[in-house]
Steps between C-alpha positions, in 0.01 A plus 500: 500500500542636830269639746447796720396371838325868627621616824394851669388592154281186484326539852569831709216506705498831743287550808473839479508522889830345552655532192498132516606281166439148393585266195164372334724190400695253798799643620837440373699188694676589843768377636529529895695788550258657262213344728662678824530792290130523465395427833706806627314731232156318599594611884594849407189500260295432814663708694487846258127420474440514845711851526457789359415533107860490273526543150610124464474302178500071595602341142463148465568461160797367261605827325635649829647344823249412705448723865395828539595812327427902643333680232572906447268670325632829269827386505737563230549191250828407355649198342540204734172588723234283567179633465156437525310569219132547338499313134245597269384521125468143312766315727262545788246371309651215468674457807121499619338279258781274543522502876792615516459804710257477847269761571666807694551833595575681122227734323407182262431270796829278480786444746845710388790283445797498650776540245888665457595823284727394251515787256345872542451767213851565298598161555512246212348146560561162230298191529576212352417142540763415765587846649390863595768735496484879651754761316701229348548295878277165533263484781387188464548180241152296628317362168176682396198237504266470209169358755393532848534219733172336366594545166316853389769648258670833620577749266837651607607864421632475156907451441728796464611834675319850592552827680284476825319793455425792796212397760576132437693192670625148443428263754634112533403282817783454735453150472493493109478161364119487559417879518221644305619845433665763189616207331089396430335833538762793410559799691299636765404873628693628765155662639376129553755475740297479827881478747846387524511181678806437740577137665449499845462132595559248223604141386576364166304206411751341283779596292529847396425572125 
């Protein structure tokens, strides 16, 4: 049976301040060009905090590249953004009881995620087992777990295809293998979107997925 092992999904923890976020769970392995890659984001880290205030995201989870990303607020959202986002309703419930989720700056009191549009309203999504395809094209082929990475089962968006309907969005992590996201908790409202996230300063910390 295998296992989700929860990335920004499973420990975004914001500092509402800096717009700082953190992993609840250890970090994923580094190699050392990935290790000099974080040192020069830790400098310019330092250095933005002791400038002027910038609408600077730090991720340091596993569902995007790790570094800093320059958040725009009211943008317009089309497929292939990433966005930050507010999730709500049972899967932040969840994502709460479960840990998953830190405390933050959203309206329920959690951190937003840090995710990818995939699909927007017209398109049509299908999830299956080993794939998610948009309008007929595969976007990505990583297997859906049935439990967490303690062993809690998950309870993936059930098999099939639908119209994504107006007001609503698809999102996948970047990094996809261990990325909480549409595949577990469906669709979410384009008004939770809280900004478009660009890359700025970043560093994979392994292989993409």
């Amino acid at each position: 049976m295998s296992r989700l092992v929860e990335t920004s999904d499973a420990g975004i923890g914001s500092l509402r301040a800096s717009n700082h976020t953190r992993r609840s769970e250890t970090l994923p392995k580094t190699n050392s060009n990935t290790r000099r890659g974080l040192m020069t984001i830790t400098a310019t880290v330092m250095g933005i905090w002791m400038g002027p205030s910038l609408p600077i995201r730090l991720n340091w989870t596993g569902s995007a590249p790790l570094g800093l990303y320059l958040t725009e607020r009211g943008a317009l959202i089309a497929r292939d953004d990433v966005v930050e986002f507010c999730l709500g309703g049972t899967a932040a419930t969840l994502a709460c009881r479960r840990g998953y989720l830190m405390a933050g700056g959203c309206s329920n009191g959690t951190s937003p995620l840090l995710k990818q549009v995939v699909a927007v309203a017209g398109d049509e999504v299908e999830l299956q087992r080993d794939f998610f395809a948009v309008n007929g094209r595969v976007v990505d082929q990583t297997r859906r777990h049935s439990t967490d990475s303690v062993g809690r089962p998950l309870e993936p968006v059930p098999f099939g295809r639908r119209l994504v309907r107006d007001g609503e969005v698809w999102v996948l992590g970047v990094c996809r293998e261990r990325s909480w996201d549409s595949r577990y908790f469906g669709p979410v409202p384009v008004a939770s979107i809280v900004a478009k996230a660009r890359p700025l300063l970043t560093v994979w910390a392994g292989e993409p997925k």
